[in-house]
C-alpha positions in Angstrom: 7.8 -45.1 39.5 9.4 -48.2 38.4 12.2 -50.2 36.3 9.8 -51.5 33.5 6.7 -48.8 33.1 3.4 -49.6 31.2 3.1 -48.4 27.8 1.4 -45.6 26.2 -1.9 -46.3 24.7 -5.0 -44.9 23.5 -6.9 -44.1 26.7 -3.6 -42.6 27.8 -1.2 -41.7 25.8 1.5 -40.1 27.8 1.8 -43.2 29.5 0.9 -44.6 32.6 3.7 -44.1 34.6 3.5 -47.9 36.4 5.7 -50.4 37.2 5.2 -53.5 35.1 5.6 -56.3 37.5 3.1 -54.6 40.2 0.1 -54.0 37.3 1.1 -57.9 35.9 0.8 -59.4 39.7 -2.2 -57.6 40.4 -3.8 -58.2 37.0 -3.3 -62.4 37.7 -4.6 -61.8 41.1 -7.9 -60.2 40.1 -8.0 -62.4 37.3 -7.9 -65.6 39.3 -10.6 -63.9 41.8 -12.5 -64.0 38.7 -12.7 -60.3 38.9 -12.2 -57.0 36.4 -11.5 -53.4 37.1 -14.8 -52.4 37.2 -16.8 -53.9 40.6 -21.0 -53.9 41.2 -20.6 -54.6 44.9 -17.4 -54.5 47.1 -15.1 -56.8 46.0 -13.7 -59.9 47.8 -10.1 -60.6 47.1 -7.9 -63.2 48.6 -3.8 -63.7 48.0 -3.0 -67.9 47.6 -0.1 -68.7 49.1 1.9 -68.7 45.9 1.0 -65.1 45.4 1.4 -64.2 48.9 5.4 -65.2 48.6 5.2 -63.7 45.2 4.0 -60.0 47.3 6.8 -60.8 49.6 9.6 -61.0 47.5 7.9 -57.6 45.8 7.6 -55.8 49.2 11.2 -56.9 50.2 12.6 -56.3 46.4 15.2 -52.9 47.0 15.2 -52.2 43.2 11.2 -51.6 43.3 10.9 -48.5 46.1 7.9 -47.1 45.6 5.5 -47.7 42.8 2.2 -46.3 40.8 -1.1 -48.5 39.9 -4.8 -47.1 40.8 -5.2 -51.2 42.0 -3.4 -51.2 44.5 -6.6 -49.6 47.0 -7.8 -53.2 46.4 -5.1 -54.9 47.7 -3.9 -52.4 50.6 -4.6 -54.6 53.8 -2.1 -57.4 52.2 0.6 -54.8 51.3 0.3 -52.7 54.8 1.7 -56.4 56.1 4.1 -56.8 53.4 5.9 -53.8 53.3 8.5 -52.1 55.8 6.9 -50.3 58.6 7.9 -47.3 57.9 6.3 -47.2 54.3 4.4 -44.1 53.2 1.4 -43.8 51.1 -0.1 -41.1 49.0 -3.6 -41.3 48.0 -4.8 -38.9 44.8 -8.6 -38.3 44.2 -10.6 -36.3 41.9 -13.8 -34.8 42.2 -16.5 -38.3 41.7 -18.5 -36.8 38.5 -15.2 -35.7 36.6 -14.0 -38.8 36.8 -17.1 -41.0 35.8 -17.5 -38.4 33.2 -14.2 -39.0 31.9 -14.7 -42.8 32.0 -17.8 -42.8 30.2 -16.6 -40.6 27.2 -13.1 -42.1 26.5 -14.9 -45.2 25.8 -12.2 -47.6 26.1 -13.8 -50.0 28.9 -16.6 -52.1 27.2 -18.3 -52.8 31.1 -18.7 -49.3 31.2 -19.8 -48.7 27.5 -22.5 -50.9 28.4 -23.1 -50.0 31.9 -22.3 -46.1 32.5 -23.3 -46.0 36.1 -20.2 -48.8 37.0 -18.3 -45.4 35.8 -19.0 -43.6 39.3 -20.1 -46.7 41.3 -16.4 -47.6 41.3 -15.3 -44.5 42.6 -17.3 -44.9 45.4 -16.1 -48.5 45.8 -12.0 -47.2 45.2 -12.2 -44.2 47.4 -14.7 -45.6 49.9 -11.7 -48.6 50.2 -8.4 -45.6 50.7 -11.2 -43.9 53.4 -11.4 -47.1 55.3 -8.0 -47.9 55.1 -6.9 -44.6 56.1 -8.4 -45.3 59.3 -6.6 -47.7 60.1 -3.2 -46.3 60.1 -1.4 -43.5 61.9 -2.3 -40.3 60.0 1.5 -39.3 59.6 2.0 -42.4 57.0 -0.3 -41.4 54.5 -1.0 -38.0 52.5 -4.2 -37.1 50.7 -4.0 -35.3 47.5 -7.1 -34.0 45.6 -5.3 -33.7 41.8 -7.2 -30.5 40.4 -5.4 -29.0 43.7 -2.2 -30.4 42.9 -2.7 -29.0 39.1 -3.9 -26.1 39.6 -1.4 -25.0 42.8 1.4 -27.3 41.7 4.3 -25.6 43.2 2.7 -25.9 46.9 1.5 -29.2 46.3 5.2 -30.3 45.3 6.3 -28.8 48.3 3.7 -30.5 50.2 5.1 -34.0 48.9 8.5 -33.3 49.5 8.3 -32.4 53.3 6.0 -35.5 53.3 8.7 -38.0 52.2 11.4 -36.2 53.8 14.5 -38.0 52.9 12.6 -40.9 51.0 12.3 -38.6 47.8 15.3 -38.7 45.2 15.1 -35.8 44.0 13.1 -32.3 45.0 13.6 -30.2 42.2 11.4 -31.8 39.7 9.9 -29.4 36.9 6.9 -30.7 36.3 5.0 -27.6 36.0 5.0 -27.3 32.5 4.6 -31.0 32.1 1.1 -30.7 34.0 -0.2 -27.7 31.8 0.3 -29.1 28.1 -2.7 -29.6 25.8 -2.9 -33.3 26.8 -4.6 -32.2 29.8 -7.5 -30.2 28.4 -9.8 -32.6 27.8 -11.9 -32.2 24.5 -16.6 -32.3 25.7 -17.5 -35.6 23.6 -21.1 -36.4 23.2 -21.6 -39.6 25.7 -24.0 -42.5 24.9 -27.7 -42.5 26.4 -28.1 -44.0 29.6 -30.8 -46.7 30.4 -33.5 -45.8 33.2 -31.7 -48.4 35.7 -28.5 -46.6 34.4 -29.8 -43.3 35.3 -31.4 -44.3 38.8 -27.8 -46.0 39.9 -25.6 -43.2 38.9 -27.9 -40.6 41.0 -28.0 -43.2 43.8 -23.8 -43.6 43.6 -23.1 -39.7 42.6 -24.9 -39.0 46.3 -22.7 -41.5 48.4 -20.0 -40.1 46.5 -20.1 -36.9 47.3 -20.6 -37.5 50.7 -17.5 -39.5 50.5 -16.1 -36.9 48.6 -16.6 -34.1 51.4 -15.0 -36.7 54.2 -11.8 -36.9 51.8 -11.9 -33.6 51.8 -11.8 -32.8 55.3 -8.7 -35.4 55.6 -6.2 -33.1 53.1 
Protein backbone atom coordinates (compact mmCIF):
# COMPACT_ATOMS: atom_id res chain seq x y z
CA UNK A 1 0.00 0.00 0.00
CA UNK A 2 2.60 2.37 -0.94
CA UNK A 3 6.17 3.13 -2.61
CA UNK A 4 8.10 3.82 0.76
CA UNK A 5 6.28 1.51 3.74
CA UNK A 6 6.80 2.11 7.51
CA UNK A 7 9.18 -0.09 9.18
CA UNK A 8 8.84 -3.04 11.34
CA UNK A 9 9.07 -2.39 15.01
CA UNK A 10 8.40 -3.74 18.28
CA UNK A 11 4.62 -3.17 18.60
CA UNK A 12 4.46 -4.67 15.11
CA UNK A 13 6.85 -6.52 13.82
CA UNK A 14 5.62 -7.66 10.49
CA UNK A 15 5.36 -4.24 9.56
CA UNK A 16 2.92 -1.88 9.07
CA UNK A 17 2.18 -1.98 5.70
CA UNK A 18 1.85 2.22 5.19
CA UNK A 19 2.97 4.46 2.98
CA UNK A 20 5.63 6.71 4.32
CA UNK A 21 4.69 10.13 2.98
CA UNK A 22 0.83 9.71 4.13
CA UNK A 23 1.89 8.57 8.03
CA UNK A 24 4.84 11.64 7.77
CA UNK A 25 2.08 14.36 6.48
CA UNK A 26 -0.38 13.24 8.91
CA UNK A 27 2.11 12.98 11.83
CA UNK A 28 3.14 17.06 11.13
CA UNK A 29 -0.46 17.78 10.90
CA UNK A 30 -1.49 16.37 14.28
CA UNK A 31 1.61 17.52 15.56
CA UNK A 32 1.09 21.15 14.74
CA UNK A 33 -2.70 20.74 16.09
CA UNK A 34 -0.80 20.06 19.05
CA UNK A 35 -2.35 16.67 19.13
CA UNK A 36 -1.19 12.78 19.63
CA UNK A 37 -2.73 9.52 18.71
CA UNK A 38 -4.48 9.03 21.56
CA UNK A 39 -7.64 11.81 22.05
CA UNK A 40 -9.83 12.51 25.63
CA UNK A 41 -12.53 14.36 23.65
CA UNK A 42 -13.21 14.54 19.84
CA UNK A 43 -10.51 16.09 18.23
CA UNK A 44 -10.40 19.39 16.27
CA UNK A 45 -8.16 19.29 13.36
CA UNK A 46 -7.66 21.94 10.72
CA UNK A 47 -5.29 21.71 7.35
CA UNK A 48 -3.18 25.36 6.81
CA UNK A 49 -3.06 26.24 3.62
CA UNK A 50 0.48 24.97 3.13
CA UNK A 51 -0.70 21.49 4.05
CA UNK A 52 -3.85 21.76 2.19
CA UNK A 53 -1.70 22.08 -1.30
CA UNK A 54 0.61 19.58 0.24
CA UNK A 55 -2.90 16.98 0.49
CA UNK A 56 -3.53 18.13 -3.02
CA UNK A 57 -0.52 17.22 -4.67
CA UNK A 58 -0.96 13.71 -2.48
CA UNK A 59 -4.56 13.22 -3.76
CA UNK A 60 -3.61 14.13 -7.35
CA UNK A 61 -0.04 12.10 -7.02
CA UNK A 62 -0.66 8.77 -9.75
CA UNK A 63 2.26 6.87 -8.12
CA UNK A 64 0.41 6.87 -4.59
CA UNK A 65 -3.20 4.96 -5.57
CA UNK A 66 -4.42 3.86 -2.60
CA UNK A 67 -2.83 3.78 0.71
CA UNK A 68 -2.99 2.24 4.54
CA UNK A 69 -2.75 4.47 7.92
CA UNK A 70 -5.44 3.93 10.93
CA UNK A 71 -5.18 8.27 10.87
CA UNK A 72 -6.61 8.83 8.15
CA UNK A 73 -10.51 8.51 9.97
CA UNK A 74 -9.24 11.85 11.43
CA UNK A 75 -8.69 13.50 8.43
CA UNK A 76 -11.58 11.94 6.10
CA UNK A 77 -13.77 15.13 5.45
CA UNK A 78 -10.43 16.99 3.89
CA UNK A 79 -9.51 13.85 1.77
CA UNK A 80 -13.34 13.12 0.54
CA UNK A 81 -12.52 16.79 -1.26
CA UNK A 82 -9.15 15.97 -2.25
CA UNK A 83 -9.42 12.87 -3.92
CA UNK A 84 -11.14 11.79 -7.40
CA UNK A 85 -14.82 11.19 -7.10
CA UNK A 86 -14.79 8.01 -7.77
CA UNK A 87 -12.42 7.02 -4.78
CA UNK A 88 -13.32 3.93 -2.68
CA UNK A 89 -12.86 3.35 0.90
CA UNK A 90 -12.60 0.33 3.09
CA UNK A 91 -13.10 0.72 6.70
CA UNK A 92 -11.70 -2.47 9.06
CA UNK A 93 -12.88 -2.69 12.78
CA UNK A 94 -12.47 -5.11 15.54
CA UNK A 95 -14.50 -5.92 18.28
CA UNK A 96 -13.93 -2.55 21.03
CA UNK A 97 -12.50 -4.69 24.11
CA UNK A 98 -10.01 -6.78 21.89
CA UNK A 99 -8.59 -3.92 20.74
CA UNK A 100 -8.25 -1.82 24.08
CA UNK A 101 -7.06 -5.07 25.44
CA UNK A 102 -4.47 -5.31 23.03
CA UNK A 103 -3.37 -1.70 23.47
CA UNK A 104 -3.13 -1.88 27.04
CA UNK A 105 -0.91 -5.06 27.18
CA UNK A 106 1.62 -4.31 24.33
CA UNK A 107 2.63 -1.41 26.33
CA UNK A 108 4.26 0.54 23.80
CA UNK A 109 2.15 3.92 24.08
CA UNK A 110 3.13 5.75 27.37
CA UNK A 111 -0.55 7.85 27.36
CA UNK A 112 -2.06 4.64 27.55
CA UNK A 113 0.45 3.05 30.11
CA UNK A 114 -0.61 5.74 32.22
CA UNK A 115 -4.16 6.17 31.27
CA UNK A 116 -5.73 2.55 30.25
CA UNK A 117 -9.22 3.80 29.68
CA UNK A 118 -7.75 6.30 26.47
CA UNK A 119 -7.18 2.47 25.23
CA UNK A 120 -11.02 1.96 24.34
CA UNK A 121 -12.03 5.72 24.56
CA UNK A 122 -10.30 6.11 21.18
CA UNK A 123 -12.05 3.47 19.62
CA UNK A 124 -15.09 5.01 20.23
CA UNK A 125 -13.65 8.35 19.07
CA UNK A 126 -12.00 6.36 15.62
CA UNK A 127 -14.98 4.36 14.79
CA UNK A 128 -17.60 6.81 16.01
CA UNK A 129 -15.64 9.29 13.28
CA UNK A 130 -15.79 6.22 10.00
CA UNK A 131 -19.80 5.85 11.43
CA UNK A 132 -20.35 9.50 10.81
CA UNK A 133 -18.57 9.82 7.83
CA UNK A 134 -20.16 6.82 6.32
CA UNK A 135 -23.19 8.75 6.45
CA UNK A 136 -22.30 11.00 4.46
CA UNK A 137 -21.40 9.25 1.33
CA UNK A 138 -23.25 7.01 -1.03
CA UNK A 139 -23.12 3.50 0.45
CA UNK A 140 -21.59 1.94 -2.87
CA UNK A 141 -18.13 3.91 -2.17
CA UNK A 142 -17.30 2.46 1.01
CA UNK A 143 -17.01 -1.25 2.37
CA UNK A 144 -17.15 -2.31 6.04
CA UNK A 145 -14.99 -5.01 7.16
CA UNK A 146 -14.98 -6.43 10.79
CA UNK A 147 -11.20 -8.23 10.68
CA UNK A 148 -11.84 -11.41 12.93
CA UNK A 149 -14.49 -12.04 9.91
CA UNK A 150 -12.04 -11.39 7.33
CA UNK A 151 -9.49 -13.84 9.39
CA UNK A 152 -11.41 -16.27 10.20
CA UNK A 153 -13.53 -16.53 6.55
CA UNK A 154 -10.65 -15.15 4.50
CA UNK A 155 -11.41 -16.61 1.19
CA UNK A 156 -15.05 -14.88 1.12
CA UNK A 157 -13.90 -11.89 2.48
CA UNK A 158 -11.18 -11.60 -0.41
CA UNK A 159 -13.82 -12.16 -2.65
CA UNK A 160 -15.86 -9.68 -1.07
CA UNK A 161 -12.99 -6.99 -1.71
CA UNK A 162 -12.43 -7.89 -5.06
CA UNK A 163 -15.94 -7.47 -6.52
CA UNK A 164 -15.79 -4.24 -4.34
CA UNK A 165 -12.96 -2.63 -6.32
CA UNK A 166 -13.86 -4.17 -9.47
CA UNK A 167 -11.20 -3.17 -11.85
CA UNK A 168 -9.38 -0.83 -9.34
CA UNK A 169 -7.57 -3.94 -7.76
CA UNK A 170 -4.15 -5.08 -9.33
CA UNK A 171 -4.22 -8.23 -8.75
CA UNK A 172 -7.07 -10.88 -7.43
CA UNK A 173 -5.19 -13.86 -6.74
CA UNK A 174 -3.43 -12.88 -3.61
CA UNK A 175 -2.44 -15.80 -1.19
CA UNK A 176 -2.74 -14.45 1.89
CA UNK A 177 -4.33 -17.18 3.58
CA UNK A 178 -1.42 -18.61 5.06
CA UNK A 179 -0.02 -15.19 5.69
CA UNK A 180 -3.08 -14.43 8.09
CA UNK A 181 -2.77 -17.79 10.15
CA UNK A 182 1.01 -17.68 11.24
CA UNK A 183 1.92 -17.62 14.95
CA UNK A 184 2.37 -13.80 14.74
CA UNK A 185 -1.27 -13.64 14.97
CA UNK A 186 -1.94 -15.53 18.17
CA UNK A 187 -1.50 -13.20 20.57
CA UNK A 188 0.33 -14.38 23.83
CA UNK A 189 -2.52 -13.28 27.59
CA UNK A 190 0.09 -10.78 29.46
CA UNK A 191 -0.73 -9.74 32.83
CA UNK A 192 -1.98 -5.80 32.32
CA UNK A 193 -1.19 -3.07 34.91
CA UNK A 194 -4.01 -2.11 37.64
CA UNK A 195 -6.26 0.44 36.64
CA UNK A 196 -7.12 3.54 38.82
CA UNK A 197 -10.83 3.95 40.10
CA UNK A 198 -11.36 6.97 37.47
CA UNK A 199 -9.65 4.45 35.05
CA UNK A 200 -12.07 1.87 35.86
CA UNK A 201 -15.33 4.14 35.86
CA UNK A 202 -14.22 5.61 32.18
CA UNK A 203 -13.48 2.38 30.54
CA UNK A 204 -17.09 0.91 31.71
CA UNK A 205 -18.50 4.29 30.63
CA UNK A 206 -16.61 4.07 26.86
CA UNK A 207 -16.81 -0.03 26.65
CA UNK A 208 -20.97 0.73 26.73
CA UNK A 209 -20.94 3.44 23.91
CA UNK A 210 -18.77 1.21 22.16
CA UNK A 211 -20.63 -1.53 21.85
CA UNK A 212 -23.49 0.23 20.91
CA UNK A 213 -21.32 1.65 18.24
CA UNK A 214 -20.07 -1.57 17.68
CA UNK A 215 -23.67 -3.24 16.92
CA UNK A 216 -24.53 -0.07 14.37
CA UNK A 217 -21.14 -1.13 12.44
CA UNK A 218 -22.38 -4.22 12.51
CA UNK A 219 -25.53 -3.85 10.92
CA UNK A 220 -23.60 -1.75 8.02
CA UNK A 221 -21.34 -5.00 6.72
Amino acid sequence: MGERLLEADRGNPLGYYEDLEIVQFHDKVLKRNGCGYFFDRFPKICLNDEEIEEAKHIASNSVIKNWKDPKTILFLDYWSDFLPNDTKYIFLYRDPVRVSDSLIRRRTDKVINQFPHLAIQNWYIYNKLLYRFTQKISSEKYLIINIDNFLSNFVEQHRIIVDFLGSMIVNSDIKLTSFFHTDHFKKNIEKTSPMSIKSKILYSWYRYKSYRLFKKLEIKL
